[in-house]
N, C-alpha and C positions, 0 to 999 in steps of 0.2 A: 548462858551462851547467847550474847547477842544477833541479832540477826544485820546483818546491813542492808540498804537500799541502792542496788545498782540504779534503778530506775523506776518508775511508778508500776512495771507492771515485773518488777523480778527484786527476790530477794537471794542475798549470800549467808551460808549459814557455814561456820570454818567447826568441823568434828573433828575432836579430839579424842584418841585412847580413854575408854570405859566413859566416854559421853553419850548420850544419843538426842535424836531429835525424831518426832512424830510428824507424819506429812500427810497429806490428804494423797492417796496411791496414784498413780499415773502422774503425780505434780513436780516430776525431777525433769528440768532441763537442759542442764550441763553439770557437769563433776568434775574435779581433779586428785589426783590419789586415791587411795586404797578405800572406796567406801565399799559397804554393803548394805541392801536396799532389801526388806524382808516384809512381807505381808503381816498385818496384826489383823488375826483371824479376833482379837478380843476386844478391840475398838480401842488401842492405848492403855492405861489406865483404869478404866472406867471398868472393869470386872466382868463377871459370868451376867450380873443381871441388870448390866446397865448395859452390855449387848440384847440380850435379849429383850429388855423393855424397847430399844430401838428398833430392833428388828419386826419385832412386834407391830408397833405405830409406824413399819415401813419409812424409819426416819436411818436408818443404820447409814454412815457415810463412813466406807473402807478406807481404812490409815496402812500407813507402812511405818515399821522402824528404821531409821537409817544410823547407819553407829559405821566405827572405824577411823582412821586418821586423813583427813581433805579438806575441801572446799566444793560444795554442793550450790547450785542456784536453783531457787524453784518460781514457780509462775503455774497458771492455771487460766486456759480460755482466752487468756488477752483481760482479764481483770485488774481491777485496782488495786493496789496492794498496801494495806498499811500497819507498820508494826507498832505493835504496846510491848510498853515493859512494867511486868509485876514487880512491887516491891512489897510481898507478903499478904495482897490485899487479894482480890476474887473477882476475877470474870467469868461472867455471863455472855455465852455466844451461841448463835445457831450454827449447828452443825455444818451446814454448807458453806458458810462464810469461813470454816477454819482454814488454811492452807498447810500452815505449818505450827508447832509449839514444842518449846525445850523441854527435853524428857525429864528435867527438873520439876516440871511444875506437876501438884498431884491434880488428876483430871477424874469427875465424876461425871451424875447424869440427874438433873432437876427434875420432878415431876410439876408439869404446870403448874399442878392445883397446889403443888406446895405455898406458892407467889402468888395469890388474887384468888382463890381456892376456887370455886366453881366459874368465876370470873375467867380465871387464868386459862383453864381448859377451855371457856370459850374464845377467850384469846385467841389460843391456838390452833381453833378449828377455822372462825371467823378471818384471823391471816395467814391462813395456810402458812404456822410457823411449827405446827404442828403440838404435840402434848408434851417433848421432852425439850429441856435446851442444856448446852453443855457449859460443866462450872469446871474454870482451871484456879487453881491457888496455889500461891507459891511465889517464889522470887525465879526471874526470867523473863523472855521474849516469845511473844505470839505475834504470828503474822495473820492478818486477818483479809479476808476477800471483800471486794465493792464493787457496785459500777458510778464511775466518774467520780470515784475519789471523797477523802470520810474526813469527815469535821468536828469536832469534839464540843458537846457541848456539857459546862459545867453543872452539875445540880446542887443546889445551898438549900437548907432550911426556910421553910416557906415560900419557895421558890421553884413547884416543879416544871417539867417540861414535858412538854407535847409534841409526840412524834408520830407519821404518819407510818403505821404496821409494815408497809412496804420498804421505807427507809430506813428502819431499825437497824443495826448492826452489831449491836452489842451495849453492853454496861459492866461499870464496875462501881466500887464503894458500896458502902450499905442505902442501898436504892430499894423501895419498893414498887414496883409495876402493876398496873391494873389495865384494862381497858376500859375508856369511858366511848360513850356515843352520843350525839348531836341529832340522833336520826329522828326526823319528823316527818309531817305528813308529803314534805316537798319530795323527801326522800323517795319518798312508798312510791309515787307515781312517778318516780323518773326525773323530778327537779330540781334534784337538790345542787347543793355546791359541789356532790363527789367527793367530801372528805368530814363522811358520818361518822368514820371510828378513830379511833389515837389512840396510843398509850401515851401513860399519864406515867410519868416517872418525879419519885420524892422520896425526900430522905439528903444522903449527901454521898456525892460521887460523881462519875461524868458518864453520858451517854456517848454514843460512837452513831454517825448519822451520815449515808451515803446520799451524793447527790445527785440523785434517780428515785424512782418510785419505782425502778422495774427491779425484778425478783431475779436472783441468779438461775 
């Protein structure tokens, strides 16, 4: 189920009889025809204990199901808004960034330390992106949240990219993530340049990169 782009800050998603689509709760701003709008007390897809590891790390962001025959627009805050489409392959997104994704796609929950292993949980404490991040797979549309709008950058083989923790938005392809850091003494005392840490993305795939350093 496609999503369309009315505008940079609202997407149209058209439900269809036994379709559904998942949405970040509160994020419906117009409808037409017969929807219905239900609370996912289980976070989507994502099961008993990919709630509760979120709830846990206080990262839980409430979904709703939306299913029924219409046309739905969603938007959130006055955010960026920009969609991907899976073709069988796997993203990676933090939870707050999601807005919307077609109930097609199967959605799980990463443990940091899976990706960069003690690395990765520092990661995530390091850019308050926290210890879980959320995997969708499948063929379909996700809408995903930004401020000032998301730019895609490609990743090739021997070739990775460096992205500032704040401007992350997301990955796909078989990428491997780490955090690297530059931190030295200029740092310690206050001197430095202000951009001691990055992730390091390699492997092959495209990263999703908004253009703001500020955190939703």
């Amino acid at each position: 189920m496609p999503f369309t782009k009315i505008n940079n800050k609202m997407v149209e998603a058209k439900i269809m009889p036994g379709q559904r689509v998942f949405s970040q709760r509160g994020s419906m701003l117009a409808y037409t025809g017969e929807v219905s709008f239900t609370p996912n007390v289980m976070g989507g897809q994502g099961g008993v204990m990919s709630m509760i590891g979120r709830r846990v790390a206080n990262e839980d962001t409430p979904l709703m199901t939306v299913e029924g025959q219409g046309s739905v627009m969603f938007g959130h805050g006055g955010h960026n808004i920009h969609v991907i489409e899976l073709t069988g392959d796997t993203l990676y997104v933090e939870a707050d960034r999601l807005l919307a994704f077609d109930g097609t796609l199967q959605q799980s929950t990463m443990f940091m330390g899976q990706q960069g292993g003690v690395m990765g949980m520092v990661r995530g404490q390091v850019t308050g992106q926290g210890l879980f991040t959320t995997k969708l797979d499948g063929q379909g549309s996700v809408a995903v949240m930004a401020h000032g709008g998301v730019f895609e950058l490609p990743i090739g083989p021997g070739q990775p990219v460096h992205v500032d923790p704040q401007a992350y938005v997301a990955h796909r392809g078989q990428v491997t993530n780490k955090l690297s850091t530059a931190l030295g003494w200029r740092d310690m005392v206050g001197r430095g340049s202000g951009e001691a840490f990055q992730l390091e993305l390699s492997g092959h795939g495209v990263v999703y990169v908004q253009a703001s350093e500020e955190k939703l």
